[in-house]
C-alpha atoms as one frame of an Amber mdcrd trajectory, in Angstrom:
protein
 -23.038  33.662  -0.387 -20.880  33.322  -3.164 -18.565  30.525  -3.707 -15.417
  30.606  -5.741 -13.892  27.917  -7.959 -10.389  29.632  -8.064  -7.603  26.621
  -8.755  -5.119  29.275  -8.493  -2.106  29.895  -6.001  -3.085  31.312  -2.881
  -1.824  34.646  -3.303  -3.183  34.609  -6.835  -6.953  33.788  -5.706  -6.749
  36.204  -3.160  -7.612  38.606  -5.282 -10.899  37.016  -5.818 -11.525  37.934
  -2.116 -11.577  41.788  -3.382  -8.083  41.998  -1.820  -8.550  43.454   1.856
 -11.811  45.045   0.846 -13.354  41.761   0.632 -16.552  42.786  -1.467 -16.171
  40.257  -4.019 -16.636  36.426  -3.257 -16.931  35.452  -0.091 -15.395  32.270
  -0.129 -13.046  30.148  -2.235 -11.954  26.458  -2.459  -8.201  26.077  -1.003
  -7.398  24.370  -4.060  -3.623  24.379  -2.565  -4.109  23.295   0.771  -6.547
  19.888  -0.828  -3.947  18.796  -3.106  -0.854  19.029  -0.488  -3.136  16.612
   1.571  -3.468  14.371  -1.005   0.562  14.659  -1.273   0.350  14.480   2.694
  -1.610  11.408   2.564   0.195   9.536  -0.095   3.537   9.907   1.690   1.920
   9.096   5.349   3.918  12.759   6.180   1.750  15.970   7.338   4.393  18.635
   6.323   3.208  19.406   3.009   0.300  20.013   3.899   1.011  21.842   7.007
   3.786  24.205   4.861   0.568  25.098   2.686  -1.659  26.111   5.319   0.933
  28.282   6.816   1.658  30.128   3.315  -2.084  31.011   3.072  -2.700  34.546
   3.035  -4.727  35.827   5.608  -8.096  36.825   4.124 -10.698  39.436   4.484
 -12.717  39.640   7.678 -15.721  38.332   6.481 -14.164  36.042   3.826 -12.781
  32.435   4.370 -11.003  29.770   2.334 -13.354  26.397   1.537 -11.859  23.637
   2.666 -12.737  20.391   0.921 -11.768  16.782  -0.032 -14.218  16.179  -3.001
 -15.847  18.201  -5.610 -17.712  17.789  -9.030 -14.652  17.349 -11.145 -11.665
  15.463 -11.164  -9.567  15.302  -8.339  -7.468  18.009  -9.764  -3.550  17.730
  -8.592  -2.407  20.285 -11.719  -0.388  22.574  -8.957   2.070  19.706  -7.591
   5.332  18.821  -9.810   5.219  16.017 -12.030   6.852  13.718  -9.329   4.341
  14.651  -6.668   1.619  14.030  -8.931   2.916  10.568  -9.694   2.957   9.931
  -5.789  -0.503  10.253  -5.690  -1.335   8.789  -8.861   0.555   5.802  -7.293
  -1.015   5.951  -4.002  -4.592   6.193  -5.088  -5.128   5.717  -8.769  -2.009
   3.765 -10.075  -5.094   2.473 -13.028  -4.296   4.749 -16.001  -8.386   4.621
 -16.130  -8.645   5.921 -12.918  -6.232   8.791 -14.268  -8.027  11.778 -16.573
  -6.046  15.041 -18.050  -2.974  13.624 -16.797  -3.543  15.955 -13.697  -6.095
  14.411 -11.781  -8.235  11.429 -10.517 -11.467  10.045 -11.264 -12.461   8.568
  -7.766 -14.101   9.388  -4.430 -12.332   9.244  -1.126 -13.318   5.888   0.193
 -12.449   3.513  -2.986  -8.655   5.480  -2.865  -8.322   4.571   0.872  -9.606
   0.512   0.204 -13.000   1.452   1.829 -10.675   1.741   5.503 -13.279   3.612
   8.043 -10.332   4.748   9.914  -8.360   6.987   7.318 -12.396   8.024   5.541
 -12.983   9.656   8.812  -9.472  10.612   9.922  -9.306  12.714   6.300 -12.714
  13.949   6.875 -12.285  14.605  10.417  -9.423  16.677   8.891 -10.990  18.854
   6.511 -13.655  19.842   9.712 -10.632  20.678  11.669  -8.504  23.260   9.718
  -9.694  26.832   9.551 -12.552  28.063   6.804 -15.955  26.566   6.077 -15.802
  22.753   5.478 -17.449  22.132   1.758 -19.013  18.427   1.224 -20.202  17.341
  -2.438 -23.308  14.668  -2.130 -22.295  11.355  -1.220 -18.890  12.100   0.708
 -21.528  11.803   4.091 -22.446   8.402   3.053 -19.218   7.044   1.490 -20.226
   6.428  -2.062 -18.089   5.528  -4.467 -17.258   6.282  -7.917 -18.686   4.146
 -11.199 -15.602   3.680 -13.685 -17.944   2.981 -16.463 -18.403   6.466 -16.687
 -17.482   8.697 -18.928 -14.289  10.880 -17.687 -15.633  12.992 -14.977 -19.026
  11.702 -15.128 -17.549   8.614 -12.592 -18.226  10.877  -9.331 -21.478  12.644
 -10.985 -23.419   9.288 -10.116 -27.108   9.520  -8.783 -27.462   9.694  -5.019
 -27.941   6.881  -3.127 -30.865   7.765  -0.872 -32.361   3.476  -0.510 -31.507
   0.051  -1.666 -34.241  -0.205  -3.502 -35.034   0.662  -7.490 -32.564   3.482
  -9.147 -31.065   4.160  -5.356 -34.162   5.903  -4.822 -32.788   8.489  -6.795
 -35.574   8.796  -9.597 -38.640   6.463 -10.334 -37.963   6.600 -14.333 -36.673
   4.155 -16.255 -32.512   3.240 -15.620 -31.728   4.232 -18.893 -33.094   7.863
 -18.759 -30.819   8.496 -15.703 -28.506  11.246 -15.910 -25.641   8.958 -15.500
 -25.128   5.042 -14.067 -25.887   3.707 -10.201 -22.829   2.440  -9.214 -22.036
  -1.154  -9.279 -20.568  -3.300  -6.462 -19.323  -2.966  -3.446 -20.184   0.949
  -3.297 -23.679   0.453  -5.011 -26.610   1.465  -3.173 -27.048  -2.368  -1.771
 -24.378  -1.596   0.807 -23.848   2.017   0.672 -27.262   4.232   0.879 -29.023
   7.177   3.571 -31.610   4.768   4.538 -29.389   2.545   5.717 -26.713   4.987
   7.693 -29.541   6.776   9.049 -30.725   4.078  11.280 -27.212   2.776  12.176
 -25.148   4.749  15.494 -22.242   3.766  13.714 -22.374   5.205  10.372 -20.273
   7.354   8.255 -23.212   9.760   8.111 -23.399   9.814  11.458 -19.897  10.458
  11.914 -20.628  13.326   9.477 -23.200  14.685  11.987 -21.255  14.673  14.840
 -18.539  16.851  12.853 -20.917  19.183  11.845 -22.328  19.345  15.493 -18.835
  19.850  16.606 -17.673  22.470  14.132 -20.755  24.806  14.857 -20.290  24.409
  18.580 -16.333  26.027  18.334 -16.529  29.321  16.339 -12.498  28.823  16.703
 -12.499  25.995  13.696 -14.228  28.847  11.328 -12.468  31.960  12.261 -10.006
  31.197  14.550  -6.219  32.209  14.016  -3.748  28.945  13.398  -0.686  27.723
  14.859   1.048  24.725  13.760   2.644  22.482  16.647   5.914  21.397  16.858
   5.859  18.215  17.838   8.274  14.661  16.502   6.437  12.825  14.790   6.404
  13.595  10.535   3.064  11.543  10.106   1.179  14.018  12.559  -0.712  16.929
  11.713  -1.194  19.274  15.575  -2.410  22.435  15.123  -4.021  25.089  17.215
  -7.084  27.781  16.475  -7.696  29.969  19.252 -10.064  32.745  18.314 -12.363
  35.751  20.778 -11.174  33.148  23.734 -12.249  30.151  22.741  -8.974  27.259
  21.396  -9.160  24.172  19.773  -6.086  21.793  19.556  -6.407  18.963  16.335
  -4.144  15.882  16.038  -4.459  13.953  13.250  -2.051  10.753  12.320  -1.623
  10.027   8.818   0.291   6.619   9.093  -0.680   3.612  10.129   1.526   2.754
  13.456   0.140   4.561  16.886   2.413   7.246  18.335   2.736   9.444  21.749
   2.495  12.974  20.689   4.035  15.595  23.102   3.009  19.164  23.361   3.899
  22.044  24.573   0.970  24.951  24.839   2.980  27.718  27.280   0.121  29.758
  27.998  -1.731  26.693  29.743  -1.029  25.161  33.372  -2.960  22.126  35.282
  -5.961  24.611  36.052  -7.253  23.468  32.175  -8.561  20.690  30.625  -8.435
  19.703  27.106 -11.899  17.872  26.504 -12.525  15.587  23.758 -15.222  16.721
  21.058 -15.826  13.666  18.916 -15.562  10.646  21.815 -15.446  10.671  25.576
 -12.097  11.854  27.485 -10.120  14.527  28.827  -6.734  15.274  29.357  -4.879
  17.902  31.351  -1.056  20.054  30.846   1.300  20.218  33.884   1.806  23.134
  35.104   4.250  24.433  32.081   1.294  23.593  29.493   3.047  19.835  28.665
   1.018  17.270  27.596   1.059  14.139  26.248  -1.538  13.063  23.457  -1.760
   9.389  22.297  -2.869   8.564  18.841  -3.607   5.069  16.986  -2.740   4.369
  13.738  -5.022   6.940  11.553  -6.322   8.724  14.703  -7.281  11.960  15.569
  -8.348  14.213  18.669 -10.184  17.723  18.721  -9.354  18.890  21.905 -11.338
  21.931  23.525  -9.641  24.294  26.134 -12.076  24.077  29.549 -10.885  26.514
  32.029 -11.752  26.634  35.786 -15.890  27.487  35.742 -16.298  26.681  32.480
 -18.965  23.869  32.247 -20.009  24.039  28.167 -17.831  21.451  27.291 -18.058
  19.311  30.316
């Protein structure tokens, strides 16, 4: 499999794809789609975001976009405008140090979101939802943070936090023939490590799990053709994948206040159920395919179409 580091437009990376041939690379970061969340995020509003997934072009059969929150570099945000970029900047790295090229961020996720479980999971929960192959770089499963002493970019290239114990169980040599510093405080391998998450229900990595679980269990998150929702509410992301039968429906809230969100999916009645995928719970249309979805502040739903017979998801 070959995987594409393509910061261009959509329709310019395309061509990476080998057009509609698709004998080139199959996949390729959605370089777009990441940095109109970030946007998304910042403002508590889905609609950039959701204006960037629509413009993706379609791509090869056996090609997808990677969708992703993190990778190995900055936090790149060189295809917004100069005022967008400043939201973000603002949002999540208002530090000139935490700045670098004047384009992007030197962080992980969970030190730009104050280290709040609900919005880690509701962004990451996010990136599992929307159509491609989800990509994770080490350490977004456990939550690490960045180390600021660093060197530029070096700040997320941190060793991995596998224990507690001496060099986060990353190496037995001597610290200062590490590739680069543990990190220090809060996100050091004292409170953030695998041992640890492994052995607690509760964990980010196990929330990481589940997702995974969840994502290989409906084919329609990979492959499956989108539909945005209309819907009231500007902090709410509901979209739809329905692909060889099989349909997903994905809320997620970016703001912070809990909101009703109201649906409309025509080509269901009351003989369906929409079943929960990441916690336990149902809810069914009327018989013109309305329904009502609640959402807390920072929450999200993956709900599964169950027709009449169908006991997978039951």
């Amino acid at each position: 499999m070959l995987l594409g580091e393509v910061n261009l437009p959509p329709a310019q990376a395309h061509r990476f794809f080998g057009d509609e041939d698709g004998d080139e690379l199959h996949l390729l970061f959605d370089f777009t789609s990441m940095q109109r969340m970030y946007l998304s995020l910042a403002r508590g509003d889905a609609r950039p975001l959701a204006a960037a997934l629509e413009k993706r072009p379609e791509v090869p059969q056996a090609c997808q976009w990677a969708t992703f929150v993190r990778n190995h570099d900055e936090l790149t945000l060189d295809q917004l405008t100069d005022g967008q970029r400043q939201e973000v900047f603002d949002a999540f790295g208002p530090d000139p140090d935490m700045q670098l090229f004047d384009r992007g961020l030197r962080r992980r996720l969970p030190p730009m979101l104050d280290d709040d479980p609900r919005r880690i999971r509701m962004v990451y929960s996010l990136a599992f939802s929307l159509p491609g192959t989800p990509v994770l770089f080490y350490g977004e499963e456990i939550g690490m943070g960045e180390e600021r002493a660093a060197e530029g970019r070096m700040a997320v290239r941190t060793p991995m936090q596998w224990t507690s114990g001496r060099n986060a169980g990353f190496s037995t040599a001597r610290p200062s023939r590490l590739p680069a510093p543990i990190v220090e405080g809060g996100f050091g391998p004292d409170h953030v490590n695998v041992q640890d998450q492994r052995r607690d229900p509760d964990s980010l990595l196990r929330f990481m799990e589940l997702l995974i679980r969840r994502y290989r269990e409906s084919p329609e998150l990979g492959w499956g053709e989108l539909e945005i929702l209309d819907q009231p509410h500007r902090a709410v992301l509901a979209h739809r994948l329905t692909h060889d039968g099989d349909s997903t429906v994905a809320l997620h809230n970016l703001g912070a206040e809990a909101v009703s969100v109201p649906l409309r999916l025509p080509d269901l009645d009351d003989q369906v159920e929409l079943v929960d995928q990441l916690c336990d719970g149902t809810c069914r249309p009327d018989d013109r395919g309305r329904v009502e979805v609640d959402l807390e502040g920072y929450g999200f739903r993956w709900l599964r179409v169950a027709r009449p017979g169908d006991r997978r998801l039951r």
